[in-house]
C-alpha positions as CSV (number, residue, x, y, z in Angstrom):
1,X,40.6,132.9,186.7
2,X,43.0,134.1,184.0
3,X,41.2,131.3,181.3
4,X,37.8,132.9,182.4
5,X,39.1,136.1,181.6
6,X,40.4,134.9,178.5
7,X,37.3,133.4,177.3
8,X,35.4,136.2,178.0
9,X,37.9,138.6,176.0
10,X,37.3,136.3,173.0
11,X,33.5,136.3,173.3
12,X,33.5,139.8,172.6
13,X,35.6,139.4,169.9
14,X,33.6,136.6,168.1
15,X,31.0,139.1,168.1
16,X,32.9,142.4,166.6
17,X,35.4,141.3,163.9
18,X,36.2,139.6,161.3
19,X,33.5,138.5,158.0
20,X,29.9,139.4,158.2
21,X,27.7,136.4,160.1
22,X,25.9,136.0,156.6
23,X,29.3,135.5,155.0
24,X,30.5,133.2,156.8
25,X,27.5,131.7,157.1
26,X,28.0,131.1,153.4
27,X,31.6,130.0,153.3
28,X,30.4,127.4,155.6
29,X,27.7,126.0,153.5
30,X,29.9,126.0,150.5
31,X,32.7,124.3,152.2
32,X,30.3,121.4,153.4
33,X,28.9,121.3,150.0
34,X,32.2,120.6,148.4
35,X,33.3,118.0,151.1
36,X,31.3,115.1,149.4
37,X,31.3,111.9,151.1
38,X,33.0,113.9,154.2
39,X,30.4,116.4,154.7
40,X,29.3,114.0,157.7
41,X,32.5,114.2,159.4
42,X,32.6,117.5,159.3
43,X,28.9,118.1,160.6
44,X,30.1,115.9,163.5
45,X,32.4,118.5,164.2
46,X,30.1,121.1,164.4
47,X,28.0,119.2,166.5
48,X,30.1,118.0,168.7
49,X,30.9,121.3,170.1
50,X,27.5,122.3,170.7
51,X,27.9,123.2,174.3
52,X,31.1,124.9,173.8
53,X,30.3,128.2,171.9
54,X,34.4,129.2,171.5
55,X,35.1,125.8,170.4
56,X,32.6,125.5,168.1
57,X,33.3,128.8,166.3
58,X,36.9,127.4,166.3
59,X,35.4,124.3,164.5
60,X,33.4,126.5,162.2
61,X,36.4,128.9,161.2
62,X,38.4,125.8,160.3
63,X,35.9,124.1,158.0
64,X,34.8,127.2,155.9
65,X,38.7,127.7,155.2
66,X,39.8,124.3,154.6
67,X,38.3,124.6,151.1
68,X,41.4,126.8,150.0
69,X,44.0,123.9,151.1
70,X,45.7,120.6,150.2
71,X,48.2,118.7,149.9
72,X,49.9,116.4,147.6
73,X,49.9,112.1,147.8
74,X,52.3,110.6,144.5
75,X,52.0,114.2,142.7
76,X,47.9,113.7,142.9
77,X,46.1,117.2,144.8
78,X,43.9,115.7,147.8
79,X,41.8,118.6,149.1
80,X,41.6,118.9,152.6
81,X,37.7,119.6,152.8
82,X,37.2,115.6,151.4
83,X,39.5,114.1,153.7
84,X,40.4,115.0,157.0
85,X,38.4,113.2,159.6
86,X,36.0,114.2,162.5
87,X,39.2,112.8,164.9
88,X,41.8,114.9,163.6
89,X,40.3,118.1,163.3
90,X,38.5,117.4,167.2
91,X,42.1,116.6,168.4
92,X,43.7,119.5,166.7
93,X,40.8,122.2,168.0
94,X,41.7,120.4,171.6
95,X,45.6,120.6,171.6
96,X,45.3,124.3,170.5
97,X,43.0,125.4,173.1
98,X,44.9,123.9,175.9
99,X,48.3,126.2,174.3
100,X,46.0,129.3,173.9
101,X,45.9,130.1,177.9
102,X,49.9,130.1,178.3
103,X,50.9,133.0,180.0
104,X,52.9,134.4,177.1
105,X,49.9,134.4,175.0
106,X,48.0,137.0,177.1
107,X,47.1,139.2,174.4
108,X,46.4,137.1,171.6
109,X,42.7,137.2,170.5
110,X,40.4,134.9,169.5
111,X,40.7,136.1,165.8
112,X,43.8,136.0,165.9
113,X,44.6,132.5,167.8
114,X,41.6,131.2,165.3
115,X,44.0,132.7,161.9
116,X,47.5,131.8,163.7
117,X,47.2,129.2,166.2
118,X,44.4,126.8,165.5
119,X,45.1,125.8,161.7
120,X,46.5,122.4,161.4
121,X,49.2,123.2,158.4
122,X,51.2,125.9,157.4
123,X,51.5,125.8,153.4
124,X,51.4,122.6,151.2
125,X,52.8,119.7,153.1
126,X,50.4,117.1,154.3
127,X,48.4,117.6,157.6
128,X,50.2,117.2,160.2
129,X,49.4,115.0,163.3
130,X,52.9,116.4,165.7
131,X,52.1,118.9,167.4
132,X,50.8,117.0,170.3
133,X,54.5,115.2,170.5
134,X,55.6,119.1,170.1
135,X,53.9,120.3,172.5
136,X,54.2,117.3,175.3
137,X,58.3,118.4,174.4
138,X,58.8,122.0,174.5
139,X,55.8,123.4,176.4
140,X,57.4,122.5,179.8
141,X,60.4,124.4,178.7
142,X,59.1,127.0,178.4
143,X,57.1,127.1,181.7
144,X,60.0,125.9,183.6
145,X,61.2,129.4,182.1
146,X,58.8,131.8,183.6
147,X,58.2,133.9,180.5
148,X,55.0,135.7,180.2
149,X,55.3,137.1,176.6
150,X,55.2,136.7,173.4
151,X,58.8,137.5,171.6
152,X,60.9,135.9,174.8
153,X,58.8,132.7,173.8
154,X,59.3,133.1,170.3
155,X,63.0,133.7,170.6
156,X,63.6,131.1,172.9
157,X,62.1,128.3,170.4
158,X,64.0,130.1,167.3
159,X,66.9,129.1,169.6
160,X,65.8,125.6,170.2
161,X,65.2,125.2,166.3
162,X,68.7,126.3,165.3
163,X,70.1,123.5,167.0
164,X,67.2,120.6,165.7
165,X,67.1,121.6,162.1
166,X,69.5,122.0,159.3
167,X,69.3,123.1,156.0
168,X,69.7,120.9,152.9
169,X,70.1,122.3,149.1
170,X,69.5,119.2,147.3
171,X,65.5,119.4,146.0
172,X,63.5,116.3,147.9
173,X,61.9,114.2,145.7
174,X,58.6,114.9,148.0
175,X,57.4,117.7,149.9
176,X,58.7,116.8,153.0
177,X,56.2,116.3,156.3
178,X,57.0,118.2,159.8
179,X,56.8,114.5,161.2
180,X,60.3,114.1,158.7
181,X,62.0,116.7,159.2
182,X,61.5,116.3,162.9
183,X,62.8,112.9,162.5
184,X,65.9,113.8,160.5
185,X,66.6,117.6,161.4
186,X,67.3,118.5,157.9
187,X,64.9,120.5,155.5
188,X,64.5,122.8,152.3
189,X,63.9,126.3,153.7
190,X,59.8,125.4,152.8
191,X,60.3,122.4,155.0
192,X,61.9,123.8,157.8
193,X,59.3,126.7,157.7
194,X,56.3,124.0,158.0
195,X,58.2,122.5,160.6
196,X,58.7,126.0,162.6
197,X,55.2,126.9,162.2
198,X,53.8,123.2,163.5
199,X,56.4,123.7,166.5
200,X,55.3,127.7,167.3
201,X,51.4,127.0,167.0
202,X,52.0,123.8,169.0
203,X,53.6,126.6,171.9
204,X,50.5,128.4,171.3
205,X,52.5,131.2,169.2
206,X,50.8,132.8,166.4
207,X,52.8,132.0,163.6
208,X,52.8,132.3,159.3
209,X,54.9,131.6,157.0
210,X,56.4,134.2,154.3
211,X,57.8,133.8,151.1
212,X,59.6,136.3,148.7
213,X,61.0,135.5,145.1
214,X,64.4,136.9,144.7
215,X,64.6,139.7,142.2
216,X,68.4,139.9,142.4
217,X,69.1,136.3,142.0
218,X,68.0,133.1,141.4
219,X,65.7,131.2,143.7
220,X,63.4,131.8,146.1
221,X,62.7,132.1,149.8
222,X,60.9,130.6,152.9
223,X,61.0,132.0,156.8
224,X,58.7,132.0,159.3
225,X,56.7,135.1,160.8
226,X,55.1,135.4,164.6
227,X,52.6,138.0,165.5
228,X,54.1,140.1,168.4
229,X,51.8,141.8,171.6
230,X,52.6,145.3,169.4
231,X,50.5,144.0,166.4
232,X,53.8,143.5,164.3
233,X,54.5,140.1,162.8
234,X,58.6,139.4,163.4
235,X,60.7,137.2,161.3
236,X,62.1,134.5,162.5
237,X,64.4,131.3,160.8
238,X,66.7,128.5,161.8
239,X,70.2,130.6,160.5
240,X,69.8,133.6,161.8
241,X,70.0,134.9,165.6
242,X,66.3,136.6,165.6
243,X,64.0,138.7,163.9
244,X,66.6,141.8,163.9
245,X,69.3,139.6,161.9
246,X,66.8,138.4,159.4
247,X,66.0,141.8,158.4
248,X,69.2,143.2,158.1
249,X,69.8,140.2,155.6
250,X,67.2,140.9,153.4
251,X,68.8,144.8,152.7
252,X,71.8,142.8,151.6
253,X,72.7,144.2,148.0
254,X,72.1,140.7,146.1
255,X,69.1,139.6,148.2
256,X,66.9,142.6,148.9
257,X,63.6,141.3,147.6
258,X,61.5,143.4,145.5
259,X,58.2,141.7,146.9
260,X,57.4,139.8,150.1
261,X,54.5,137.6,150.9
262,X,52.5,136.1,153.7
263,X,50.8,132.9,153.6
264,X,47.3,132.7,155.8
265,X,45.1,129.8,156.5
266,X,42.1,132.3,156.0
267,X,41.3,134.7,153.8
268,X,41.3,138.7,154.9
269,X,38.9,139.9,152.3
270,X,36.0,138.7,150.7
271,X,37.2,136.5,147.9
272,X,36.3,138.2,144.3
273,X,37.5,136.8,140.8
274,X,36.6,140.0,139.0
275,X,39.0,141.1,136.0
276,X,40.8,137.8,135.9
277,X,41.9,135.4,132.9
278,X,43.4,131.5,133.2
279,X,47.2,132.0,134.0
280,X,48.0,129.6,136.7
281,X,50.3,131.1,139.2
282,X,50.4,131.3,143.3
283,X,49.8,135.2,142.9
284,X,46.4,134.2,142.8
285,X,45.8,132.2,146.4
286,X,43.3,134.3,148.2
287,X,45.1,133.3,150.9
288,X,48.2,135.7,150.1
289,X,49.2,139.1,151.6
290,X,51.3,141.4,150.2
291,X,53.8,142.6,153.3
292,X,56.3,144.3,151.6
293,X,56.6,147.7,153.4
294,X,56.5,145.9,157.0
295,X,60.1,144.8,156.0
296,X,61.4,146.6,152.9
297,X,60.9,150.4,153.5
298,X,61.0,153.0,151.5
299,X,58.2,151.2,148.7
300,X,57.2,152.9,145.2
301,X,54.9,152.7,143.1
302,X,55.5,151.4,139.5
303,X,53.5,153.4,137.0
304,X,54.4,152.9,133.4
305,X,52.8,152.4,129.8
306,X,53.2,149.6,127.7
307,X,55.5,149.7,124.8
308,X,53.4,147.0,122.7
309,X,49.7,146.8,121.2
310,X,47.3,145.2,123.7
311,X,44.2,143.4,123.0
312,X,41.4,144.6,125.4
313,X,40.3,147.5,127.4
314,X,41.9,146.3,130.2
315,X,43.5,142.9,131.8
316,X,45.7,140.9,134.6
317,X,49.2,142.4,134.1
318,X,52.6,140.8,135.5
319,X,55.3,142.1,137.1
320,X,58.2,140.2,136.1
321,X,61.7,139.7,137.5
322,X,64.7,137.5,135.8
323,X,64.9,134.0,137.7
324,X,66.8,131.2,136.9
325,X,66.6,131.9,133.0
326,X,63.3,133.5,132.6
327,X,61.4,136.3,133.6
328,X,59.3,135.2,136.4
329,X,55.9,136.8,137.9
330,X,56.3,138.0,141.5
331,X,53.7,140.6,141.6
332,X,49.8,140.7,140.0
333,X,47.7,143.7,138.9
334,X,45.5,145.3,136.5
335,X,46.4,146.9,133.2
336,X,43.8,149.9,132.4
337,X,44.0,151.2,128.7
338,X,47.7,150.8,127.9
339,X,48.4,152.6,131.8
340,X,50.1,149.6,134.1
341,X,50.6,150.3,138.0
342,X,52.1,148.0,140.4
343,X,51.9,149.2,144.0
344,X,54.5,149.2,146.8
345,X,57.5,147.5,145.2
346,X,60.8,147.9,146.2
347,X,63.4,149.7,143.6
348,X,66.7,150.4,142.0
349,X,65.8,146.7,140.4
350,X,65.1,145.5,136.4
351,X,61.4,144.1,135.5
352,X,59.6,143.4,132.4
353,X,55.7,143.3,132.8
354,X,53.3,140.6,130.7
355,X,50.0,139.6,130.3
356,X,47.9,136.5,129.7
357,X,48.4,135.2,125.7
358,X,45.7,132.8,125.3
359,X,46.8,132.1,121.3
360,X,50.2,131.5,122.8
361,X,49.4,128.3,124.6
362,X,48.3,130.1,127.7
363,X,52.0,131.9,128.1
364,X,52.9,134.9,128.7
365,X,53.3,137.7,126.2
366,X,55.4,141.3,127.4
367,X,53.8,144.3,126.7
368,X,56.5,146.6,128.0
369,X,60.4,146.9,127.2
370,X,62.6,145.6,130.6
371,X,62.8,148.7,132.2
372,X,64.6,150.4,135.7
373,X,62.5,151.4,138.3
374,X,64.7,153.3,140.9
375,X,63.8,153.5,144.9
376,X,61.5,156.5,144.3
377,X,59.4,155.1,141.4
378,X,61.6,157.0,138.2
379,X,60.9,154.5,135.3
380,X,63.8,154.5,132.9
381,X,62.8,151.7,130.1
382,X,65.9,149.7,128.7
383,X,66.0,150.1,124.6
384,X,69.5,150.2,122.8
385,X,70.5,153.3,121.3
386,X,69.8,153.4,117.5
387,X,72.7,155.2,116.8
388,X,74.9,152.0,115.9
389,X,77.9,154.5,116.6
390,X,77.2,154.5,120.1
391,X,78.4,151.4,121.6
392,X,80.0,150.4,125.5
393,X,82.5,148.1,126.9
394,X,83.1,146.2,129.5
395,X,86.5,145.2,131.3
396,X,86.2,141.9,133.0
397,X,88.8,141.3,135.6
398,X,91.2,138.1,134.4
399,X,91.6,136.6,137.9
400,X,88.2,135.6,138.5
401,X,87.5,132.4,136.4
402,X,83.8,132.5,136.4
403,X,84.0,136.6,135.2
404,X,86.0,135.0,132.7
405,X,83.7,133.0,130.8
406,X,81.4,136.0,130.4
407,X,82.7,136.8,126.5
408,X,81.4,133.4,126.1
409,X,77.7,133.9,127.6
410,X,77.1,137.5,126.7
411,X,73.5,138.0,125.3
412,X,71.4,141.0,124.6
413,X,67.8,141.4,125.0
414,X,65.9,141.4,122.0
415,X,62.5,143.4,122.0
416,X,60.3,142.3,118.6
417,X,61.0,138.4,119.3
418,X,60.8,139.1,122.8
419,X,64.1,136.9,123.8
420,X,67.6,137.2,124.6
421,X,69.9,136.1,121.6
422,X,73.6,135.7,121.7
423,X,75.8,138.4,120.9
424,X,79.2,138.2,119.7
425,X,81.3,141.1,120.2
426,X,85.0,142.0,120.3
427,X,87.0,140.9,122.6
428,X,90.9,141.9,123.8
429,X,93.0,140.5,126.3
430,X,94.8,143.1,128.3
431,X,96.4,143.6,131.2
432,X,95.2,142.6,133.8
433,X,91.2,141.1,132.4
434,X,89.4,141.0,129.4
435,X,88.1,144.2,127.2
436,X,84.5,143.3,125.3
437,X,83.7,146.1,123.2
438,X,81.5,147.4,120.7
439,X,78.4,146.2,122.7
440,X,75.3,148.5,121.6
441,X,74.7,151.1,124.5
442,X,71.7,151.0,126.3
443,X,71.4,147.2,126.0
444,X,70.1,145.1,128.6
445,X,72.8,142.0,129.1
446,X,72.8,138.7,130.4
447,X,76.1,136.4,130.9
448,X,77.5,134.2,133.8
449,X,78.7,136.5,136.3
450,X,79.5,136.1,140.1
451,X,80.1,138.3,143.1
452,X,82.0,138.2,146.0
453,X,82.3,134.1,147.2
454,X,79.7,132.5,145.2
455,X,79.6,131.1,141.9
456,X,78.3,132.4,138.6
457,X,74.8,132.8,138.1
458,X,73.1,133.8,135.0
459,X,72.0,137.1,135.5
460,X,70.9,140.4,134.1
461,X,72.9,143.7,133.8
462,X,73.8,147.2,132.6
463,X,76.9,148.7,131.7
464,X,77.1,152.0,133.4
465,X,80.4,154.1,133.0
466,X,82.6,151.3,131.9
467,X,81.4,148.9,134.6
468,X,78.8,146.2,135.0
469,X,75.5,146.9,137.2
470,X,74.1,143.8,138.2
471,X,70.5,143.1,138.9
């Protein structure tokens, strides 16, 4: 009685959401028509669900999508849409259906179990074929449990994948599969997020990933989200006790992210490529949501003017934080005149923003000084004071070895050649640290400095009443 109902619930909502029928119509011809030699395997799909109206739809959601994914074999792309066979998408379509009844998936629609439980991967790893093995292992737990919703199931398999999975720092020399990582319970964060997402879908949870670029140090980040009965998605990861203490970690001084993304398997909008140009970069995958303000409240907006002649009417624009040496794009929009606006970004943080330099070898080319945004959208831009009088100093404390080496690192943005050039400035050992002085005030700085238990990174800062302000 309770799958009746369930079917019925999601036959109304097949017919009141989502694309227009002539849309998706048309995703699904194009997808076919890009599937080559596979277009018959696909088709087979489609008609092997002929009596089955849900299932086909399922079928049908799948194939017009599976043109925005692949996966990678010896560094070459291989596009899903050319390759998976009639079996494996048939067997996948199966094993999801029989999760989607579970009692603690009551109010999870079809739209929703079509965008969160049904795909077959999570973001570039190769198709999986485990979550029958997953769901033969950890379904009956969770009956034998008695839970009827959503988060005590979610929870309850975050708790299960703390003690399976492990992180690792060393970079595989593969993307990993979910059928290694659940072999050998270690993983890159990315890894251990394809493998959370293959074990939550095969439980019949709807579950993304998400993805952030740190603005306040080097890296980047991977966790896992699940769509909750109150319409909120809740992070979830191996290291941390549940959604609660991964949010709390992300308001952390060094880590707050400036920008946080979620990864679909479908589109939410019509796909447009209006106002675009040929930098390559993942801010691009139609397949992105920016999610910022569902973690990261308060959000401003950046509104600023650029500091450097442009070359049209209007263009992409980058939003650009310092990562790991360079300044990195974490955030795409639209330059207007010489007026730039970045929407709901979080603040008190240093960016630069760029645009597309075709005569440069397809790089980047800044069209604004670094500047400070602060948490309610004040733009201060970062220029040294021309008044060679006016200078700072820093005092660097002599029992920290990596703060030590910073007279030895110290660089100073340069605007006109649009790099960071070593400085050398005066330097006196005192009591207690090291005195660097004469540094031109208003300077944007980058050396090897550290805080509290980790090593040196090479980061940005400002010297603010004697003291260093690190971003």
């Amino acid at each position: 009685m309770n799958k009746l109902i369930l079917y019925v619930c999601a036959w109304i909502c097949l017919h009141s959401c989502g694309f227009s029928k002539s849309q998706e119509e048309s995703m699904l011809e194009y997808a076919l028509s890009q599937a080559g030699d596979n277009r018959k395997e696909l088709e087979y799909v489609i008609k092997y669900y002929e009596g089955d109206s849900l299932k086909r739809e399922a079928a049908r959601f799948l194939i017009r999508n599976m043109v925005y994914h692949f996966g990678y074999e010896k560094r070459e792309r291989v596009s899903d849409i050319t390759t998976l066979s009639s079996d494996y998408l048939i067997r996948n379509i199966e094993l999801a259906f029989q999760a989607w009844p579970k009692p603690w998936n009551k109010s999870v629609s079809f739209e929703n179990f079509c965008r969160y439980i049904l795909p077959y991967r999570g973001l570039y790893e190769q198709p999986s074929g485990l979550r029958e093995e997953l769901m033969r292992t950890y379904l009956p737990l969770l009956d034998s449990s008695h839970i009827d919703n959503t988060y005590d199931a979610a929870v309850r398999l975050q708790k299960i994948l703390r003690t399976r999975v492990t992180y690792q720092t060393e970079i595989p020399i593969h993307y990993p599969t979910a059928e290694e990582i659940h072999r050998t319970g270690v993983g890159r964060c990315d890894g251990v997020v394809l493998y959370g997402i293959q074990l939550m879908r095969a439980a019949g949870i709807p579950t993304v990933a998400e993805h952030t670029i740190w603005t306040r140090r080097n890296g980047e980040h991977y966790w896992c989200a699940f769509l909750n009965e109150d319409g909120r998605f809740l992070p979830f990861a191996p290291e941390y006790e549940g959604p609660d203490s991964l949010i709390y970690n992300l308001t952390k001084p060094f880590l707050t992210p400036a920008k946080v993304y979620r990864y679909g398997f479908a589109p939410l909008h019509p796909v447009t490529t209006e106002s675009t140009d040929e930098y390559r970069t993942f801010l691009k995958n139609p397949l992105l949501t920016a999610v910022t303000e569902q973690y990261l409240p308060p959000v401003t907006d950046i509104h600023t003017t650029c500091d450097l002649p442009v070359r049209s009417k209007r263009a992409p624009i980058y939003l650009c934080t310092y990562n790991h040496g360079n300044w990195r794009p974490f955030a795409m929009s639209e330059r207007i005149g010489n007026r730039c606006t970045f929407p709901k970004i979080v603040g008190d943080d240093v960016f630069i923003i760029a645009e597309y330099d075709k005569e440069a070898y397809g790089s980047l080319r800044f069209i604004t000084s670094p500047f400070h945004v602060s948490n309610t959208g004040i733009i201060t831009k970062i220029k040294p004071d021309p008044d060679p009088a006016r200078t700072d100093s820093i005092f660097i404390a002599s029992d920290n070895p990596y703060q030590q080496q910073v007279p030895y690192t110290l660089a100073y943005w340069e605007q006109e050649q649009q790099c960071f050039k070593n400085g050398y400035f005066p330097t006196d050992t005192i009591p207690g640290g090291i005195l660097i002085r004469k540094i031109p005030k208003g300077s944007l700085l980058k050396a090897m400095i550290s805080r509290p238990e980790k090593a040196a990174e090479d980061r940005i800062f400002l010297v603010e009443n004697g003291t260093v302000k690190r971003y």
